[in-house]
VOKOLKOL-502007 format. One line per field, with one value per atom (N, C-alpha, C): residue in one letter; x, y, z. Coordinates in nm, 4 decimals, always signed. Layout:
BEGIN
code = (A; ...)
px = (X; ...)
py = (Y; ...)
pz = (Z; ...)
END
This chain:
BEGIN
code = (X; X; X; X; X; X; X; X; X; X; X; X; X; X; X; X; X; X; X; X; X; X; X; X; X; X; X; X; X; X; X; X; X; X; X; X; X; X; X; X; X; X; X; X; X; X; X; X; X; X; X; X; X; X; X; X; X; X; X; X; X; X; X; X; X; X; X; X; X; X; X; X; X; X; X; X; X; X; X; X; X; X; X; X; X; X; X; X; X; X; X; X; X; X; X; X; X; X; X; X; X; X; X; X; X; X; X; X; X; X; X; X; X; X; X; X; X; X; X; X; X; X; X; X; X; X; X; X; X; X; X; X; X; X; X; X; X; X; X; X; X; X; X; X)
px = (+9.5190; +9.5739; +9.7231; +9.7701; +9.9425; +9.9332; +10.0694; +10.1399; +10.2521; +10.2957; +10.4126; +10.4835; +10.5996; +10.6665; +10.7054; +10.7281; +10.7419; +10.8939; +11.0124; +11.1397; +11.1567; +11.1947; +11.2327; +11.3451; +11.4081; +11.5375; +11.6150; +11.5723; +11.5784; +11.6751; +11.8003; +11.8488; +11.9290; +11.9302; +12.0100; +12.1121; +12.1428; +12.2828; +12.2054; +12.3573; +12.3140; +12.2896; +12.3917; +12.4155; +12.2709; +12.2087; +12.1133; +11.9712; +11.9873; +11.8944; +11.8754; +11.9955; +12.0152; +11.9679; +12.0169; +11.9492; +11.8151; +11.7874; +11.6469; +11.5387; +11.5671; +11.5475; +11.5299; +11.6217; +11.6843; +11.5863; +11.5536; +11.4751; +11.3209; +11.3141; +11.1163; +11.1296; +11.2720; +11.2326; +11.2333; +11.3040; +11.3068; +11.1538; +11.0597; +10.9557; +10.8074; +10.8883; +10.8301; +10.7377; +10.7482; +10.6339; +10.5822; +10.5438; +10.4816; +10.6070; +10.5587; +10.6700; +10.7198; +10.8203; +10.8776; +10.9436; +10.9222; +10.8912; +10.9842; +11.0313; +11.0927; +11.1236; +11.1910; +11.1408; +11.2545; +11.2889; +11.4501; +11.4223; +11.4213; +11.4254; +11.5730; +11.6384; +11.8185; +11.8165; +11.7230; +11.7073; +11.5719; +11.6244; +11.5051; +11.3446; +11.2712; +11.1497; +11.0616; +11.1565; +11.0905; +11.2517; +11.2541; +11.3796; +11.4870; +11.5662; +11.7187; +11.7358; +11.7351; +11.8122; +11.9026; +12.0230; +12.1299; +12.1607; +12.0065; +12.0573; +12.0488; +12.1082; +12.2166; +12.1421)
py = (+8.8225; +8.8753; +8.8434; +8.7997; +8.7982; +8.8800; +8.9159; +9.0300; +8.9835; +8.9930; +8.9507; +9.0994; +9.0426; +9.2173; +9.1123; +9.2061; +9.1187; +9.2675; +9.1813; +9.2550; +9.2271; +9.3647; +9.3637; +9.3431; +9.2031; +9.2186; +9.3481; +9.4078; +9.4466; +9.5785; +9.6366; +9.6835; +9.7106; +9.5903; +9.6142; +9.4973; +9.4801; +9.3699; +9.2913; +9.1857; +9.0910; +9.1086; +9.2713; +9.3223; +9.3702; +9.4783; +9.5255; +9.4515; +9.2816; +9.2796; +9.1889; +9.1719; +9.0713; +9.1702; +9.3253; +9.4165; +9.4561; +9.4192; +9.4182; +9.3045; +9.1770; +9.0801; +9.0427; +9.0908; +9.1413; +9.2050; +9.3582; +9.4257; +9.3647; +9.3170; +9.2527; +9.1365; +9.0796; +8.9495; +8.9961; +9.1089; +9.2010; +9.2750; +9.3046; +9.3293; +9.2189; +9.1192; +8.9734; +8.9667; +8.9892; +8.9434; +8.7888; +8.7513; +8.6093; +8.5788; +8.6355; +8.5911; +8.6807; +8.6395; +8.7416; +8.7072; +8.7454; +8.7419; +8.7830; +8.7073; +8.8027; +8.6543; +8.7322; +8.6211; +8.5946; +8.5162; +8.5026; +8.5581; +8.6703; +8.7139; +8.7755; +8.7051; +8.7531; +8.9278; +8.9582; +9.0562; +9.1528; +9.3085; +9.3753; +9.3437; +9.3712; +9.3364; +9.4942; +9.6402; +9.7855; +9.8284; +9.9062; +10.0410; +9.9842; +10.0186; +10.0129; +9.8524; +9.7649; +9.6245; +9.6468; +9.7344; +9.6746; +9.7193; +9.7143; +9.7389; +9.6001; +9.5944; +9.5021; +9.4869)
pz = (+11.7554; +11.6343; +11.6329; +11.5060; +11.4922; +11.3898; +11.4556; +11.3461; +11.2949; +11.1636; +11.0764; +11.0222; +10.9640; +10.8836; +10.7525; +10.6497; +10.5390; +10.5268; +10.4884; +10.4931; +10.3243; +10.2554; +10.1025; +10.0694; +10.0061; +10.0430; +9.8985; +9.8019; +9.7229; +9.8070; +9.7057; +9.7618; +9.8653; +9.9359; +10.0668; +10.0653; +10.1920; +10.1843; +10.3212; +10.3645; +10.4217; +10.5836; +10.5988; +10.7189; +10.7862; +10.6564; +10.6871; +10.7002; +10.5970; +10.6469; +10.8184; +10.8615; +10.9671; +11.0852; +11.0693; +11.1813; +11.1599; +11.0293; +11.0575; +11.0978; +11.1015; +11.1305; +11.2884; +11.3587; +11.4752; +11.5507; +11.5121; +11.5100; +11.5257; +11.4667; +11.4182; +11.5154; +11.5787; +11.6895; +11.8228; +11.8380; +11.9149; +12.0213; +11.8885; +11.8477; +11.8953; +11.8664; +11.9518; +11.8283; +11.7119; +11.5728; +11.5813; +11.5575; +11.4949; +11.3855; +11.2771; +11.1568; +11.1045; +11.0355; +10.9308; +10.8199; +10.6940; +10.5637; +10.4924; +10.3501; +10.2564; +10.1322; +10.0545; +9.8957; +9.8426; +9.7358; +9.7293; +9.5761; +9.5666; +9.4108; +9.4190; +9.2828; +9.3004; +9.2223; +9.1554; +9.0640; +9.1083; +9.1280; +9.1281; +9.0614; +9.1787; +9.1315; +9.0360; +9.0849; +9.0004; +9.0050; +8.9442; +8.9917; +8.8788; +8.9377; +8.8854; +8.8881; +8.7765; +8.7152; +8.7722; +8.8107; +8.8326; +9.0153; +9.1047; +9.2489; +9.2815; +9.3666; +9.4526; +9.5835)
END
């Protein structure tokens, strides 16, 4: 079995997501995931 994490970049910054990235290799995952959408995908249009 492999295990992957899929990371949301929605909301967060570049810091947070690098410790989380970190975290999941740390973890020894297979892969890890995330999408280049520049604009919320639910919530608040204007989070960052």
């Amino acid at each position: 079995m492999k295990i992957g994490v899929q990371l949301w970049p929605q909301a967060t910054n570049i810091k947070e997501m690098r410790a989380a990235w970190r975290t999941a290799d740390a973890m020894s995952v297979d892969s890890i995931w995330t999408w280049d959408h520049f604009y919320p995908l639910s919530g608040d249009p204007e989070a960052t």
